[in-house]
N, C-alpha and C positions, 0 to 999 in steps of 0.2 A: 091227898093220897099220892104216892110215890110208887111209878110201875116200873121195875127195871129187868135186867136177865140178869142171875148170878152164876157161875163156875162152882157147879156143885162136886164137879168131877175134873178129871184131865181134859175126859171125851164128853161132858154131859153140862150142858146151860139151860136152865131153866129161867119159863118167865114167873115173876115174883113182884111180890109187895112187899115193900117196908114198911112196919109199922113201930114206931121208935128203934129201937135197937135188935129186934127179931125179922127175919126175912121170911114168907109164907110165900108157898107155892099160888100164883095166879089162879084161880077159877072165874067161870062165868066170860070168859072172853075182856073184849075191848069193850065190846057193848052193855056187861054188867060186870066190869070187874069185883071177886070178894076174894076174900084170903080163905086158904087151903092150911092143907097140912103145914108146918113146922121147917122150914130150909136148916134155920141157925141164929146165929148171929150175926149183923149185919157185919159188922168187925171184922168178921173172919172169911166171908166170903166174897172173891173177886167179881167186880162188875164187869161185864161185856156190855158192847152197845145194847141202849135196853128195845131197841126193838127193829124185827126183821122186816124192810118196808120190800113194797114189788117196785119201790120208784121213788127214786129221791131228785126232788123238784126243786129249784133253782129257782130264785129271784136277782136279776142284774140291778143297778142301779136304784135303789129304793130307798136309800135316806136321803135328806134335801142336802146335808151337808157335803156325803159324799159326791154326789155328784156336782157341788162347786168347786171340791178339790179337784177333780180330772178334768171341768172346764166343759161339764156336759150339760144339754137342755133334758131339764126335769120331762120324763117320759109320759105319754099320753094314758096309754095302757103298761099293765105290768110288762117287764121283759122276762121271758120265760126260757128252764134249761134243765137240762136232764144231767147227772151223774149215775154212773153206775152203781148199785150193791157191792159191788165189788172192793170200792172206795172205802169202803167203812170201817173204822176201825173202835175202841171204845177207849173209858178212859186210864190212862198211861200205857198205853201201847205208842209205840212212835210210828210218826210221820218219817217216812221216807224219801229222801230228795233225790230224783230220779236224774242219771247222769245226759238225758235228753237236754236238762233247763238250767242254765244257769241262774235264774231268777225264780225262786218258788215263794210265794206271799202268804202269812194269816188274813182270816177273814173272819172274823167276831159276829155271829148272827144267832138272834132267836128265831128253833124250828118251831113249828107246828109238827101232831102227829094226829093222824085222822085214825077216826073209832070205827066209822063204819060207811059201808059203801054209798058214795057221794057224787050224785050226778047233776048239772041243770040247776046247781043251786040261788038263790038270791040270798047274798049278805046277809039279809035282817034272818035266815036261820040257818048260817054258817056254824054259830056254835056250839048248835045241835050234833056237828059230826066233828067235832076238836076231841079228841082223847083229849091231849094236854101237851106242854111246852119243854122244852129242853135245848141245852147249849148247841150250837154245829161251829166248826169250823171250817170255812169253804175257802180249802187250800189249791192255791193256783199257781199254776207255773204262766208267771205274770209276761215273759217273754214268747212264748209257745202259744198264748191268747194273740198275744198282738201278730206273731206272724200268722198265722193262720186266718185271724179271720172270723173265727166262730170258736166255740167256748170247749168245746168235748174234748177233744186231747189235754188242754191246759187243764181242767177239771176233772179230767177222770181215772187219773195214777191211783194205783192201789196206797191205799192208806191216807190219798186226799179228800174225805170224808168223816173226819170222828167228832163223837158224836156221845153225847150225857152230860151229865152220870146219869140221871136216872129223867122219867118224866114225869113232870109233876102236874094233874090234875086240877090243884083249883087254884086257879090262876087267873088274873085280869093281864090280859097282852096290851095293855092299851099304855101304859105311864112305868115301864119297866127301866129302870137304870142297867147299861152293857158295858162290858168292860173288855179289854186284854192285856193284859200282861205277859212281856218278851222276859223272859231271864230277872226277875222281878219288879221290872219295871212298866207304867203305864203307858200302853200305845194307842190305844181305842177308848174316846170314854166318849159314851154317849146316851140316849134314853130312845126308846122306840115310839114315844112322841112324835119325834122326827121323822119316822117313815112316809112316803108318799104315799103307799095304799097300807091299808090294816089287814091284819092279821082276817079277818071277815071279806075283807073286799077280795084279799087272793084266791082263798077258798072258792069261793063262787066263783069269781073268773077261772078259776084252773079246770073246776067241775064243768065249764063250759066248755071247756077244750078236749080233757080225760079224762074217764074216770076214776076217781079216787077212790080204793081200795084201804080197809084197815090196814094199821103199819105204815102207811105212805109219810112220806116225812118234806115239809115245805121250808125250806132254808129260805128267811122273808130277806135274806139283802144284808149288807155290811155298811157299818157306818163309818166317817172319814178316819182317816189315819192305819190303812191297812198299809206292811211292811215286810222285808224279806225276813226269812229263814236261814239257819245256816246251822250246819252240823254242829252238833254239840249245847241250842238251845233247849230250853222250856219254855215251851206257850201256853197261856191260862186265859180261859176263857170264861167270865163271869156274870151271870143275870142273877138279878135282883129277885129273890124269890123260888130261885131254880137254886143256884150250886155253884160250883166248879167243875169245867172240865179242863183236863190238864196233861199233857202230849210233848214228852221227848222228839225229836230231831235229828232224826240219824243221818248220815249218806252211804246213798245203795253202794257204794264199794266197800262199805265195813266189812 
């Protein structure tokens, strides 16, 4: 099953399912998603990010690969990080290069999206509270991280957030091939294999921290070969199983 928001109007997005090439109005929530009335056709109706989390959660370091490319010791526990809502954008909306950074970076990662409210969990029933999986791209202003120190200003410019196409439901996170692509070429190729914790193990460690709220969205981490941006690119971001999400590259003084 496929959950996403469509642009049904100028002013009006609705949450929605796709079901082959027809898009139906979401009912029954996250908890028992079914299909409603009749949107359209998928064809004809633009995606927005397909969903409005209260908190999008950040994973540092959590492939093995990347972290031998930066020369870093594999993490004990998850490194954990917050970006704003704010951040979000969906797919072909551009990324904005904010004239603060001269260095802003792709980050290729499979999200998690939580169904429903998730507290104190243990792993083994992590994906009891998974909605489903979908692309993120966690854009950083890769010079603004290092001076600073800590991750929220490099991480948290409007538009370094997007996020789909849509989220997909049945899905094993465990043996997924990820990809990116710069201007049609291969930057990131990687399998989530390679992650240090799973998709289950974050879950429950994060639910130990905060609570997880339907909507919330867990960006698990980027694998090696992350790379700058520059006005006038396209970046494609692709899991095995999910999609495409796919994001021009503007600079904020256009």
């Amino acid at each position: 099953m496929k959950i996403c928001r469509v642009k049904v109007s100028v002013d009006k997005i609705e949450n929605a399912l796709i079901i082959g090439d027809e898009v139906y109005k979401l009912e029954g929530g996250y908890a028992h998603p079914k299909p409603g009335k009749s949107l359209g056709k998928f064809s004809e109706l633009p995606l927005s990010w397909p969903v409005v989390p209260k908190k999008i959660i950040g994973i540092g370091l959590n492939y093995r690969k990347h972290a031998e490319e930066f020369k870093m010791k594999i993490p004990e526990e998850p490194i954990i990080f917050l970006k704003p809502s704010t951040a979000l954008i969906g797919p072909g909306e551009p990324i904005i290069l904010p004239p603060q950074s001269q260095r802003v970076d792709y980050e290729a990662e499979l999200a998690i999206v939580i169904s429903r409210r998730a507290k104190n969990l243990e792993a083994k029933s992590a994906k009891d509270y998974i909605l489903g999986y979908t692309c993120f791209n966690d854009v950083t202003a890769r010079d603004l991280q290092a001076k600073d120190g800590q991750w929220t200003r490099a991480k948290g410019f409007d538009s370094f957030a997007p996020v789909g196409p849509w989220i997909e439901t049945e899905l094993e996170p465990d043996n997924l091939k990820i990809e990116a692509r710069l201007n049609g070429k291969v930057v990131q190729s990687s399998n989530t294999s390679d992650l240090i914790f799973n998709c289950y193990e974050l879950v429950s460690f994060i639910s130990k921290v905060m609570t997880l709220e339907p909507g919330d969205i867990i960006a698990t981490g980027t694998p090696s070969g992350v790379g700058q941006l520059k006005d006038g690119d396209e970046i494609v971001i692709e899991i095995q199983g999910i999609g495409e999400l796919k994001n021009p590259v503007r600079s904020a003084f256009e």
